[in-house]
VOPAGU-2260 file (C-alpha; in pm, 1 decimal, decimal comma):
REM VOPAGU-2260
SITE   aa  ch    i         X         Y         Z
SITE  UNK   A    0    3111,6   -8207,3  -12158,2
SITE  UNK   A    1    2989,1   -7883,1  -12058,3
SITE  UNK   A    2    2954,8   -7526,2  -12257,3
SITE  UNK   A    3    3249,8   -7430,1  -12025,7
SITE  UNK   A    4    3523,4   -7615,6  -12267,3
SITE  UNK   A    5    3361,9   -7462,7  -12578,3
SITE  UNK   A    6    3580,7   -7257,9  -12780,0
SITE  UNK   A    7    3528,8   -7054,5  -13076,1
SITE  UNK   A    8    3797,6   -7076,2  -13295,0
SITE  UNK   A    9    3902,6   -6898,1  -13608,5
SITE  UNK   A   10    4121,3   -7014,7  -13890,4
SITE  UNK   A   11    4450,8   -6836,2  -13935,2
SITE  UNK   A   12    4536,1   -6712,1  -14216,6
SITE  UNK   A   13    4863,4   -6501,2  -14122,4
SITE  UNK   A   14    5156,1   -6660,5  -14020,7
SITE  UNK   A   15    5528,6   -6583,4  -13864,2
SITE  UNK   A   16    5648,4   -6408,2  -13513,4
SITE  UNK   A   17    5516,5   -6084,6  -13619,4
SITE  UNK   A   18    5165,7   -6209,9  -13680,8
SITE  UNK   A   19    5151,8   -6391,3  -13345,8
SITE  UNK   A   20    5226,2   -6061,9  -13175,7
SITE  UNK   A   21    4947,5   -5901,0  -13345,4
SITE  UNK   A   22    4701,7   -6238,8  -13254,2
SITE  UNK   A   23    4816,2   -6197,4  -12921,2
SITE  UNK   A   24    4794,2   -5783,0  -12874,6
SITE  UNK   A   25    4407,4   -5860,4  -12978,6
SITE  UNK   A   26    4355,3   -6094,1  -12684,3
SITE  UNK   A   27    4424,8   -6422,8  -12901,6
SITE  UNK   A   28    4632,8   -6693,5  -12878,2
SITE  UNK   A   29    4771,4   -6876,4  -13167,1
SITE  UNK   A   30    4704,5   -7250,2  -13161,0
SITE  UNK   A   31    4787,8   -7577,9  -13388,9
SITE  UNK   A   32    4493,9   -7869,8  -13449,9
SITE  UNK   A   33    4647,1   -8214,3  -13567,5
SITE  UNK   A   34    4630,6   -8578,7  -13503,6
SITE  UNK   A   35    4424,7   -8894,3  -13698,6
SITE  UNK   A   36    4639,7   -8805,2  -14060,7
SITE  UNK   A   37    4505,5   -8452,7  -14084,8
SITE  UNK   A   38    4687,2   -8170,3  -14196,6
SITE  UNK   A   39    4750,0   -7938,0  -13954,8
SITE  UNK   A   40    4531,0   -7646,0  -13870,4
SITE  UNK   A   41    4596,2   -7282,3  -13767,9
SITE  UNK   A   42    4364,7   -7109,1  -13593,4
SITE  UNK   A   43    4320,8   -6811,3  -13341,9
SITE  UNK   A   44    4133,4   -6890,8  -12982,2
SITE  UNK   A   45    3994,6   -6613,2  -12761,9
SITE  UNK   A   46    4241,6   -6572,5  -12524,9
SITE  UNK   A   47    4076,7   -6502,8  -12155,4
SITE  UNK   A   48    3797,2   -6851,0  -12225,6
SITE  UNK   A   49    4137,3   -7004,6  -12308,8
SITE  UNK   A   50    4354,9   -6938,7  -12008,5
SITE  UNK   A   51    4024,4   -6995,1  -11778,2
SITE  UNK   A   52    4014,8   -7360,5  -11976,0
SITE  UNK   A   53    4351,7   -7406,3  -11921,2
SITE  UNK   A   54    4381,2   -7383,2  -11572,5
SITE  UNK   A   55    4278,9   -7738,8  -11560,4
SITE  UNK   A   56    4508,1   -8008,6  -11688,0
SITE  UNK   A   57    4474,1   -8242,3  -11968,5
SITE  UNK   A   58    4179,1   -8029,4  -12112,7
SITE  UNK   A   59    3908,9   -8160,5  -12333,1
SITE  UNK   A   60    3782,5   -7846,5  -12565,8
SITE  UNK   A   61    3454,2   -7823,9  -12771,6
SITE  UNK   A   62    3554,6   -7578,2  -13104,1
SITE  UNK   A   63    3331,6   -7430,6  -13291,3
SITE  UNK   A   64    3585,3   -7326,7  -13600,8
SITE  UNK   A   65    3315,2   -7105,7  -13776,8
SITE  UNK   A   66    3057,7   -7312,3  -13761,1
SITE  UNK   A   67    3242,9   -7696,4  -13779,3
SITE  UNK   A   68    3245,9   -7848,4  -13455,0
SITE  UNK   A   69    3592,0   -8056,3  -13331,8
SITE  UNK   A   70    3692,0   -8222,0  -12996,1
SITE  UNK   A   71    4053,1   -8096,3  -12903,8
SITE  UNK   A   72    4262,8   -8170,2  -12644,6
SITE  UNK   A   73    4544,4   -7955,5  -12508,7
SITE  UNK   A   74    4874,6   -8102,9  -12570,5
SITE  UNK   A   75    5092,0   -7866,3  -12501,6
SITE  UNK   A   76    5138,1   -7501,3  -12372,8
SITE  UNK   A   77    5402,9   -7202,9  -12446,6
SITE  UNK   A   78    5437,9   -6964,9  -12195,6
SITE  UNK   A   79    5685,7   -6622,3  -12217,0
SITE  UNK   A   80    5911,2   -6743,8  -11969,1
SITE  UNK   A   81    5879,3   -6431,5  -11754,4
SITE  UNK   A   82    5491,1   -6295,6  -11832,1
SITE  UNK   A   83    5418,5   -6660,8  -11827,3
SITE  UNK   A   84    5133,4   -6544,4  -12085,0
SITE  UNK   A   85    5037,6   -6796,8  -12334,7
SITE  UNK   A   86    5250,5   -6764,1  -12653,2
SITE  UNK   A   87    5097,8   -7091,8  -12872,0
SITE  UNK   A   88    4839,6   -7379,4  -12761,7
SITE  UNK   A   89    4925,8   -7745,0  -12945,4
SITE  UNK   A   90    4582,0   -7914,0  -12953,7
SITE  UNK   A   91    4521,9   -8290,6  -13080,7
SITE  UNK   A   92    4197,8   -8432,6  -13281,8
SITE  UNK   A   93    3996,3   -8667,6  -13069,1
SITE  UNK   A   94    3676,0   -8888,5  -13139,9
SITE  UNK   A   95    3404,0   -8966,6  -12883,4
SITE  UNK   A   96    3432,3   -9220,1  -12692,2
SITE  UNK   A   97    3820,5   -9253,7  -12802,0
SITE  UNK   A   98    4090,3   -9325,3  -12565,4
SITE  UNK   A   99    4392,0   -9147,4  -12461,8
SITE  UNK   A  100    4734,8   -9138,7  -12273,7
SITE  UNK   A  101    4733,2   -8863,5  -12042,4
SITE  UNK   A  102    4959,6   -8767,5  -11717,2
SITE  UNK   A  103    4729,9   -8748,9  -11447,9
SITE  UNK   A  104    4841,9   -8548,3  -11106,3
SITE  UNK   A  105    4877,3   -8701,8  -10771,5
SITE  UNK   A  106    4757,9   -8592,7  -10519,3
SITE  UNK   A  107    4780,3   -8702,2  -10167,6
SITE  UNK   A  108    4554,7   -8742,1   -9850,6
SITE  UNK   A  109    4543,1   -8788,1   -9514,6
SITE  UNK   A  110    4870,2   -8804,6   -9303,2
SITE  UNK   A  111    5044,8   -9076,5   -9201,2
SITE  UNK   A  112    5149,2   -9196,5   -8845,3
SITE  UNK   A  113    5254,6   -9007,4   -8558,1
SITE  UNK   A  114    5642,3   -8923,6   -8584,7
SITE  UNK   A  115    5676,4   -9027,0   -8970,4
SITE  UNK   A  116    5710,3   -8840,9   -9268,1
SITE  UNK   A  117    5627,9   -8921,9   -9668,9
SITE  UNK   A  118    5883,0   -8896,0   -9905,6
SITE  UNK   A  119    5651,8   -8854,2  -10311,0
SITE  UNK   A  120    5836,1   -9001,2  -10573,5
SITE  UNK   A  121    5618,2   -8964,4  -10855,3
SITE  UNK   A  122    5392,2   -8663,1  -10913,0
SITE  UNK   A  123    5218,0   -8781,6  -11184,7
SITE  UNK   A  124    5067,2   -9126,6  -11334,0
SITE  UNK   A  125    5037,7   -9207,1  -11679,5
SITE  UNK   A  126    4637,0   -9338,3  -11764,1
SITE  UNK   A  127    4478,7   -9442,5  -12104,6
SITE  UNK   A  128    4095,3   -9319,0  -12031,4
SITE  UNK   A  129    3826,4   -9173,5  -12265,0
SITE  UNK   A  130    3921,8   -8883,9  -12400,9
SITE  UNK   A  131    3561,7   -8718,2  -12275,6
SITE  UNK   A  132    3603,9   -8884,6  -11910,6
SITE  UNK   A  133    3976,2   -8786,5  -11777,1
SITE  UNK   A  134    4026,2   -8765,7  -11432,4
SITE  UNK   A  135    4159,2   -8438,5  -11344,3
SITE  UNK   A  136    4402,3   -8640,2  -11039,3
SITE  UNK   A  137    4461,3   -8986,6  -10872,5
SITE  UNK   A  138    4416,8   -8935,9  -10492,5
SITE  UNK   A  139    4633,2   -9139,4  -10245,3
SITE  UNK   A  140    4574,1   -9206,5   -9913,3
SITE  UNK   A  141    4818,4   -9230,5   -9659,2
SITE  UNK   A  142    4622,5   -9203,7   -9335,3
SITE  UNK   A  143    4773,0   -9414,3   -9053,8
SITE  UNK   A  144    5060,3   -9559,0   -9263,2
SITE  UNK   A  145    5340,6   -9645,4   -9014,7
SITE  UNK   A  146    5697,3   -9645,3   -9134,5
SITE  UNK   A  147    5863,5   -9823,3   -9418,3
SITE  UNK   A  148    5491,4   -9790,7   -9604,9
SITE  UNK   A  149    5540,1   -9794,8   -9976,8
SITE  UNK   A  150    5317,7   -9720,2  -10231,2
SITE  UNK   A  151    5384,4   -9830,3  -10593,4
SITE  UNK   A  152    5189,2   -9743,0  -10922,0
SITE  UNK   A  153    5007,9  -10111,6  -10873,4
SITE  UNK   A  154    4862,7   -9988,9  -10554,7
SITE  UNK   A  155    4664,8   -9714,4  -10667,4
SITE  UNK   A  156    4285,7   -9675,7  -10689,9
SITE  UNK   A  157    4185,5   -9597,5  -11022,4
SITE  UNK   A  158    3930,2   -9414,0  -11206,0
SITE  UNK   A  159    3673,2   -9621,0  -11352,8
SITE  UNK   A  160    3763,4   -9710,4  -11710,7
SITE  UNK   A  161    4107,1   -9568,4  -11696,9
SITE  UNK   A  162    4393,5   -9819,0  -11722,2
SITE  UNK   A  163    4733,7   -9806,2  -11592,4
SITE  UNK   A  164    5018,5   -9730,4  -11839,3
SITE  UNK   A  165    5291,9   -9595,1  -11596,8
SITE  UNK   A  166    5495,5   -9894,2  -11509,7
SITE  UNK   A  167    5317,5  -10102,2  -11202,7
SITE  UNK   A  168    5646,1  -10123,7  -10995,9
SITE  UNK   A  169    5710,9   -9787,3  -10991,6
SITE  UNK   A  170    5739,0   -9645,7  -10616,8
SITE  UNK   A  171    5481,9   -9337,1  -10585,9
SITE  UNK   A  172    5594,0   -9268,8  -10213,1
SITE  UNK   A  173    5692,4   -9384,5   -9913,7
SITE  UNK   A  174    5714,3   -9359,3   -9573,7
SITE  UNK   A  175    5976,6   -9322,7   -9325,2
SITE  UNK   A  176    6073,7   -9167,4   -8971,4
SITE  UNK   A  177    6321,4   -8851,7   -9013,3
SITE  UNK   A  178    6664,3   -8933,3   -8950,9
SITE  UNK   A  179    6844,3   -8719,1   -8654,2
SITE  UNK   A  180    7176,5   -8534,6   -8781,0
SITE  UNK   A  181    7426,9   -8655,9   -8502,8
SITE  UNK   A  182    7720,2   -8500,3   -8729,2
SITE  UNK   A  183    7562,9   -8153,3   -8674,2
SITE  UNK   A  184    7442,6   -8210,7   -8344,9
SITE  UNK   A  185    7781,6   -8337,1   -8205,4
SITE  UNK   A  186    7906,9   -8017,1   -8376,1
SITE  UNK   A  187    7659,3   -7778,3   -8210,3
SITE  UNK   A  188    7728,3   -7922,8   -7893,5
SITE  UNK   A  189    8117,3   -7883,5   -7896,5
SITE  UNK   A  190    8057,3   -7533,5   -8012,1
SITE  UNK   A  191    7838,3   -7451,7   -7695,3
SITE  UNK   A  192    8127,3   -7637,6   -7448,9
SITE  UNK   A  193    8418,2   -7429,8   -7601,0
SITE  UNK   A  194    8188,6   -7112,7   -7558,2
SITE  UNK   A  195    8116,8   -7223,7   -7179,4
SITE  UNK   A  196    8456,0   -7284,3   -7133,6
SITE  UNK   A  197    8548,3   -6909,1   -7320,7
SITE  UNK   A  198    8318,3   -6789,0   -7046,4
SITE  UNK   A  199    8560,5   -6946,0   -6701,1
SITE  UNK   A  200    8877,6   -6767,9   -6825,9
SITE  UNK   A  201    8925,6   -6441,1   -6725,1
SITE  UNK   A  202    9031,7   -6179,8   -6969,2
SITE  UNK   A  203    9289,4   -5890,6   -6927,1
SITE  UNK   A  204    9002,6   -5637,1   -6941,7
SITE  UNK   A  205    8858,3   -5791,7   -6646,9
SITE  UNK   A  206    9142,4   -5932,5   -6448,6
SITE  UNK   A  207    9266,3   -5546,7   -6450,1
SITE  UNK   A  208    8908,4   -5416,4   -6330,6
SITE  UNK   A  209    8987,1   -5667,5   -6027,4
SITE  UNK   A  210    9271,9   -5480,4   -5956,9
């Protein structure tokens, strides 16, 4: 893992809403450690290396919580729903060389055949992988896939070492060929007849201009 995911961390000492607003005036962000029967531990992170860490899903953090070193990962994130800011980081114990569940982005390639379009189902696949080795997506390819193409969670190309936990028949995507709205198109086409045939009568205005 690289010095990028290193964090130093503090231990928190100060708790309730009022001293979160004070962690978080100072550029902090209050954050949890728990997981493998430890107690839980409260601690401040830096809060500018955290959002830049955070950018990237499913992240793998080196602390250094004065001076004791401990492999996190991000479980969760709360956001102020309209600063989107970080309010509170939940972040899990893990061991080298340990494996974890994680939800693992799709992401899709390539573009399938002339005339067709793909419908995604499922945005994101469920992998157990080493916690120090997760993928950061699962690419698809759809190049050249003609119509009624479907790909299911069994179909995918997975990471080395990681191991499927999403359900195998699960459909991912799939492709079809756009259906053509006749209801609206019958509609649009008696509207333009009634307006041509508005257009061959006459009207007063114009009948008296004759005159």
């Amino acid at each position: 893992m690289s010095d990028d995911n290193t964090l130093s961390a503090k231990v928190r000492t100060s708790f309730g809403k009022g001293a979160a607003r004070k962690i978080r005036a100072a550029d902090a962000i209050p954050a949890v450690i728990y997981g493998h029967g430890t107690d839980p531990q409260h601690v401040t992170l830096p809060g500018h290396e955290t959002m830049l860490i955070t950018r990237r899903s499913n992240a793998l953090i080196k602390l250094d919580i004065e001076g004791t070193e401990q492999l996190a990962l991000v479980k969760d994130i709360q956001r102020d729903p309209v600063k989107q800011i970080i309010e509170h980081i939940d972040l899990i114990v893990v061991r080298q060389g340990e494996k974890v569940n994680v939800d693992v982005p799709v992401h899709i390639e390539g573009e399938s055949a002339p005339g067709t379009i793909h419908v995604v189902e499922l945005n994101v696949i469920s992998l157990e992988v080493s916690a120090t080795d997760i993928p950061q997506s699962v690419v698809v390819s759809i190049e050249g896939l003609e119509e009624g193409s479907q790909v299911h969670a069994s179909d995918l190309q997975l990471p080395k070492g990681a191991t499927l936990v999403t359900e195998p028949e699960v459909l991912v995507l799939a492709v079809s060929v756009p259906q053509l709205d006749l209801t609206t198109d019958a509609v649009d086409d008696e509207s333009g007849e009634a307006a041509e045939a508005e257009g061959d009568v006459p009207s007063i205005e114009d009948e008296e201009r004759s005159e």
